[in-house]
C-alpha positions in Angstrom: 4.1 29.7 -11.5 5.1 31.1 -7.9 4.4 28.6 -5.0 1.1 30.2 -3.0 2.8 31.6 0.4 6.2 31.8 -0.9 8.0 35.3 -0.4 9.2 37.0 -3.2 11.4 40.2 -3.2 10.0 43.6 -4.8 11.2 42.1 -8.9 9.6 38.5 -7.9 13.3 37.3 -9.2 15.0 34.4 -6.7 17.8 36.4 -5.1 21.6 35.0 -6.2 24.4 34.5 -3.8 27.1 36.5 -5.4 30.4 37.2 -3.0 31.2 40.1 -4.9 28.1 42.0 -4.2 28.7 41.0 -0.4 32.1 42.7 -0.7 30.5 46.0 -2.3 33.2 45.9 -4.9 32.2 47.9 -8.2 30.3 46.2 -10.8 32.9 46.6 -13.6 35.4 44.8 -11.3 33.6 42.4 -8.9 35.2 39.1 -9.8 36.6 40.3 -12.7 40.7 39.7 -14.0 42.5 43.3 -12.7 44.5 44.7 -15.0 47.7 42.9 -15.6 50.7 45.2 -14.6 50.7 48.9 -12.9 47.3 49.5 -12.6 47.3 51.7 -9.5 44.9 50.1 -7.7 45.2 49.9 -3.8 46.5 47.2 -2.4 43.9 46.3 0.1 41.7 46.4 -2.7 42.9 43.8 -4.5 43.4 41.5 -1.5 39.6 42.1 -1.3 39.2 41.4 -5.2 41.0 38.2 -5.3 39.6 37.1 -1.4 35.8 37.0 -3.0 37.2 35.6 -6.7 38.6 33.0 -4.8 35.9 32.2 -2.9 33.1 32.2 -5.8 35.5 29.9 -7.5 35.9 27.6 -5.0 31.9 27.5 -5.0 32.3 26.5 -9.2 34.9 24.1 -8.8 33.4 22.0 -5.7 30.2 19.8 -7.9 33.0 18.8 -10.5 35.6 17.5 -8.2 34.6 17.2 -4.7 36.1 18.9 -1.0 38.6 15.7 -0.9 39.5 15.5 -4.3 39.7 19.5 -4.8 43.1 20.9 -5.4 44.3 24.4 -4.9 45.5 24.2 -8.4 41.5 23.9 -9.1 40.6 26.4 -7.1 43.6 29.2 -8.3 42.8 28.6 -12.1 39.2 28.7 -11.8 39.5 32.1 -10.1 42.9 33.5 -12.3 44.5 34.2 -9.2 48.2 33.1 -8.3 49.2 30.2 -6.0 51.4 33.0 -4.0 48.0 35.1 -3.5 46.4 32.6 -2.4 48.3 31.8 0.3 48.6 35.2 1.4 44.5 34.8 1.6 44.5 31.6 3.1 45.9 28.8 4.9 44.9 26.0 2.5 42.1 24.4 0.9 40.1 24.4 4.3 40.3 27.7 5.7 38.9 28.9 1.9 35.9 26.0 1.9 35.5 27.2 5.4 35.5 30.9 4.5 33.1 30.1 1.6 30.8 28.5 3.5 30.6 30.2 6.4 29.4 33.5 3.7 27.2 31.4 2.0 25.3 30.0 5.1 25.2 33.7 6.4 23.5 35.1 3.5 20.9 32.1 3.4 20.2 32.1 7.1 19.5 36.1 6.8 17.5 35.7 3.5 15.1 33.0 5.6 14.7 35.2 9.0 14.5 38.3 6.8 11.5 36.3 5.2 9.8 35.4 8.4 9.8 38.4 10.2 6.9 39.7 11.8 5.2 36.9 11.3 3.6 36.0 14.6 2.1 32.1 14.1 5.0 29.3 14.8 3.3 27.3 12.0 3.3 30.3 9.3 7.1 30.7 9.8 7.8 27.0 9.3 5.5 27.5 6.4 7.2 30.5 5.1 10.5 29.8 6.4 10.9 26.3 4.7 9.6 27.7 1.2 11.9 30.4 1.1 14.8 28.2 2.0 14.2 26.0 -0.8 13.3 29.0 -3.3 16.5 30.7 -2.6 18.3 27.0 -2.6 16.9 26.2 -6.0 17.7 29.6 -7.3 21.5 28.5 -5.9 22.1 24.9 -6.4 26.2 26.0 -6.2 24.8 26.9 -2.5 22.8 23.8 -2.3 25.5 21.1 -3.2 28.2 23.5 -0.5 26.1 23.3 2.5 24.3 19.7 1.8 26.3 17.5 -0.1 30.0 18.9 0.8 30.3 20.3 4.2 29.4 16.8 5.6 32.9 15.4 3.7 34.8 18.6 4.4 35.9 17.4 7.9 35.1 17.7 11.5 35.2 21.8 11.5 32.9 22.1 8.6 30.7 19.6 10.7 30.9 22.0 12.8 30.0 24.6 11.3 27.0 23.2 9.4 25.8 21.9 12.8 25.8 25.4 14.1 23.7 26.7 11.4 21.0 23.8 12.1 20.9 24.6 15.8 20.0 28.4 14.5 16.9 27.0 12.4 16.7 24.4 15.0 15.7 27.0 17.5 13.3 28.9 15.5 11.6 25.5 15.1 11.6 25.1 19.1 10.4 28.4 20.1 6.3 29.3 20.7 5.7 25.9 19.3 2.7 23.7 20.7 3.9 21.9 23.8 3.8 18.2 23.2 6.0 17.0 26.3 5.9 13.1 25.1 7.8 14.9 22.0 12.0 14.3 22.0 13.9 17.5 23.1 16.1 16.8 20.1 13.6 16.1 17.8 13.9 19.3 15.5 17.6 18.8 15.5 16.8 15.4 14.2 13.8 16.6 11.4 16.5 19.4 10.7 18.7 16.2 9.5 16.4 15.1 7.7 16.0 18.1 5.6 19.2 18.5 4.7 19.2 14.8 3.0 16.3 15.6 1.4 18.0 18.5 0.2 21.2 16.5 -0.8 19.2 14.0 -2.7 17.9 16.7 -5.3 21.6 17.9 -5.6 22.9 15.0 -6.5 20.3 13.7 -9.0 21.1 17.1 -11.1 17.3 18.5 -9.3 18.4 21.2 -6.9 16.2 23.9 -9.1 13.6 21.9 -8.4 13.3 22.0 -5.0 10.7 24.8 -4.3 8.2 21.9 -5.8 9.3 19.8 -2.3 7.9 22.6 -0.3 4.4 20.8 0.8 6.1 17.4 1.5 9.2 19.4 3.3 6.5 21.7 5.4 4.4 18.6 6.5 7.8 16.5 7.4 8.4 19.4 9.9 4.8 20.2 11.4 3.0 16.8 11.5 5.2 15.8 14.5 3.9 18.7 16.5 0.7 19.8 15.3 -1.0 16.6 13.5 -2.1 15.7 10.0 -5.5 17.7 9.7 -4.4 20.4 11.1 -1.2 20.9 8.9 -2.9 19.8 5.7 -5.5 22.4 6.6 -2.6 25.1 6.6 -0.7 23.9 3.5 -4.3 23.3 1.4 -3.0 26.6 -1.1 0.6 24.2 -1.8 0.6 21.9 -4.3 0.9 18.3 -3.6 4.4 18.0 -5.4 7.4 16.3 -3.5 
């Protein structure tokens, strides 16, 4: 059963991360093998083709091998694409994990503030915000285990990078909230790091699909700080108690 509060789009079907679809490539050739041979295809198109194959593979290939033990070898198979194209899409292993992720964390950042929007109370979009993260996160535990579990070993740029996408949720949890001055200035960058353990620890215990049921314990982590017990369980009494 859907989680009360929890946006759902017009099929009430979790939406899918797919790179082809981002590339707007045709359906009977997004991802697919292109024709061995002459195929007349243009080149550009291709480059595209194999770009986004590579990338979804190196989403596969990461949960069964892991950023320091993934090879390109890994990565070219998993994708049927040629060491030599490859490299003419990328400079190595990072620049592709760095590629992939920086897509992946793109589409989920938009999918959250797409979700939100409009909505006028600070405590409704953390509400809505955090269970349409861990919808769409459940719906893409290849997502989850990129962004929570792998971009932390990745090295310092994909740090980085992951960093920057907390300081954008970090600041929607800042903004129009209740003032509380004896509150931390840092303290949503801090619950924000939280979360994303939280979010780890159901990827690596084979959960990550279940994660919509950690949407109560999830919304209360991030409001009680500001707002207090009563009030938040008063706002989240349509949630189920499931963490």
């Amino acid at each position: 059963m859907p989680v009360s509060g929890v946006p759902r789009s017009a099929s009430d079907e979790p939406e899918r991360f797919q790179p082809d679809a981002l590339g707007g490539l045709p359906a009977e050739l997004a991802l697919a093998r292109l024709p061995a041979g002459r195929h007349g295809l243009p080149r550009e198109f291709v480059a595209h083709n194999q770009r986004l194959r590579l990338v979804a593979a190196m989403l596969r290939v990461l949960p069964a091998h892991g950023y320091p033990t993934l090879t390109i070898g890994h990565i070219t198979s998993e994708a049927g694409v040629s060491r030599a194209a490859f490299y003419q899409q990328f400079a190595g292993k990072e620049e592709c994990f760095l590629t992939t992720y920086d897509l992946a964390s793109e589409w989920f950042c938009e999918q959250v503030e797409r979700a939100v929007v409009g909505e006028e109370d600070w405590r409704d979009r953390i509400r809505l915000g955090a269970a349409e993260a861990l919808r769409l996160l459940g719906a893409n535990p290849l997502v989850a285990h990129l962004m929570a579990v792998e971009a932390p070993q990745a090295g310092r740029v994909a740090r980085e990078r992951q960093q920057g996408m907390l300081d954008r949720f970090a600041a929607a949890l800042r903004a129009d909230h209740p003032g509380r001055p004896e509150l931390q200035d840092d303290l949503a960058d801090l619950l924000l790091g939280g979360v994303v353990a939280l979010i780890a620890r159901y990827v690596d215990s084979d959960r990550a699909e279940r994660l919509p049921e950690a949407t109560r314990a999830l919304v209360e982590y991030l409001l009680i700080p500001y707002i207090g017990g009563e009030e938040t369980s008063a706002l989240l009494a349509g949630l189920p108690e499931v963490g």
